[in-house]
N, C-alpha and C positions, 0 to 999 in steps of 0.2 A: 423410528428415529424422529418424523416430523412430531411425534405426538412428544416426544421428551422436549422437543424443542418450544412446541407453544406452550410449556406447562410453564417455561420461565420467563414467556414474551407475552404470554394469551392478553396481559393487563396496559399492552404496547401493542395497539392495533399495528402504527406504524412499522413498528421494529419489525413486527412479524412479516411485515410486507418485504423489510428489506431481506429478512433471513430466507424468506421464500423463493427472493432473486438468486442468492447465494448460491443454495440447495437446488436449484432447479439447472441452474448454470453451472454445477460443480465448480461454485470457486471456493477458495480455501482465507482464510483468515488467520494471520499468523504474526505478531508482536502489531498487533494493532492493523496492519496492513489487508488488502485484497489484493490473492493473487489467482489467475487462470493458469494452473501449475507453476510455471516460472515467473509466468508474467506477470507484473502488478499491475494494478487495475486500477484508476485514479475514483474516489467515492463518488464525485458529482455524476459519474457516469452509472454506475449502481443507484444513484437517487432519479435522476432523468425516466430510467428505468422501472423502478420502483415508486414511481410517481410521488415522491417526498423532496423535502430539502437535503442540503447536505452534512447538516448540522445531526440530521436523525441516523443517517447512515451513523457518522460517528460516535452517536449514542448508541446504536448498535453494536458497532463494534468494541464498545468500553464494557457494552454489558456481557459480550460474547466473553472478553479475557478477564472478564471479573468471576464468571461462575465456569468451576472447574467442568462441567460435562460439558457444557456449550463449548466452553473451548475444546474439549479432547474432538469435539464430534466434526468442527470447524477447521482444525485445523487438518484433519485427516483428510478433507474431502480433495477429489481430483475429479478434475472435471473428465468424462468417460470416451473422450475422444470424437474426432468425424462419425459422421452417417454417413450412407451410402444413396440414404434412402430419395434424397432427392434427384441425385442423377444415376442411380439404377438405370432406369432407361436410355439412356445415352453411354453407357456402358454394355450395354444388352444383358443386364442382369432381370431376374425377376423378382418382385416383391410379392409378399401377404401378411397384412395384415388379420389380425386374431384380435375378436375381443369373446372376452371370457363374461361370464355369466356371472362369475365372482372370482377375482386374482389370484384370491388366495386357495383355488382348488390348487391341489399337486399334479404336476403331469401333463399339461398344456405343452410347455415347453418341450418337455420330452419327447411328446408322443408326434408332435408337429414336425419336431427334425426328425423324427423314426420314417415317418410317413416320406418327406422328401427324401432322403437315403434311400430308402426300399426302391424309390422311381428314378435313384440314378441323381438326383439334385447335390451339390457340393454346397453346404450353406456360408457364405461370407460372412456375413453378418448378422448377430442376434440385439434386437432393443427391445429389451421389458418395460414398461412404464411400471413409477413404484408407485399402487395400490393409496396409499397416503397421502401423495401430491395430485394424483392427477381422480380428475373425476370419471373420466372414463380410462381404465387403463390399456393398453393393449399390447401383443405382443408385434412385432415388428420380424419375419425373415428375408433375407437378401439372400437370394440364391445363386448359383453363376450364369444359370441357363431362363430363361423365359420359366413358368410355374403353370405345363398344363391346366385349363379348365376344370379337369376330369377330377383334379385333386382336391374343387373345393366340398365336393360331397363327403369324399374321406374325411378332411378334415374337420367337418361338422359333426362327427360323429364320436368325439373323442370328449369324453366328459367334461363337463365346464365351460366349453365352446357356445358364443351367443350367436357368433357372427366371425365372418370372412370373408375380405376381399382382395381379389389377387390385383395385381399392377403389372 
């Protein structure tokens, strides 16, 4: 997705700046508008953010509803909900983090919820980082219970895996 996206902003440093805000915050862009699903979202605050004016936001967004795939791609977006991940611990949830050696092996995901299942873990929540935005990606579980020690060896052992660390 990001790669379709810079091929018609790559020549707008700026613009890209603002669509990276967009994309990374799952807002959506819709008759010219910013919204965080429902919400609309006033541009100067997307610019503050994106360290531009305001004037660039809305060149953004004109370029967005001008070329048909940017828009198909923008206006689909939803922003992916709460994390968990920062009061986990005040919930007596447990976290781990996973980073992969490369995102895009198959089966991280997989084999990491298999592993907590087999030991009894109910996993709450799953956050992938997408391989394309972020420079290190990682995968993210919230479990209901604390995350044994004993599990970060298992889980080093599952192909792809660079690194883990529980919380």
């Amino acid at each position: 997705m990001w790669n379709n996206i810079k091929k018609y902003l790559e020549n707008y440093p700026e613009r890209l700046k603002v669509a990276r805000v967009l994309v990374e915050n799952g807002l959506s862009v819709k008759n010219g508008k910013i919204y965080l699903n429902e919400i609309q979202i006033p541009p100067v605050r997307i610019a503050r953010v994106a360290g531009v004016d305001r004037r660039t936001v809305t060149e953004t967004l004109n370029a967005i509803n001008a070329n048909r795939e940017l828009r198909l791609i923008f206006e689909g977006l939803r922003s992916a909900g709460h994390s968990l991940k920062e009061i986990a611990k005040h919930l007596n949830f447990g976290v781990v983090e996973i980073t992969p050696v490369d995102a895009r092996i198959p089966g991280i995901l997989a084999n990491s919820a298999m592993i907590l299942a087999k030991n009894g873990l109910s996993i709450r929540q799953a956050i992938v980082d997408d391989p394309e935005l972020s420079p290190e990606p990682k995968l993210t579980l919230i479990a209901e219970k604390k995350i044994p020690g004993e599990l970060i060896s298992e889980l080093l052992k599952i192909h792809g895996v660079a690194k883990v660390s529980v919380y």
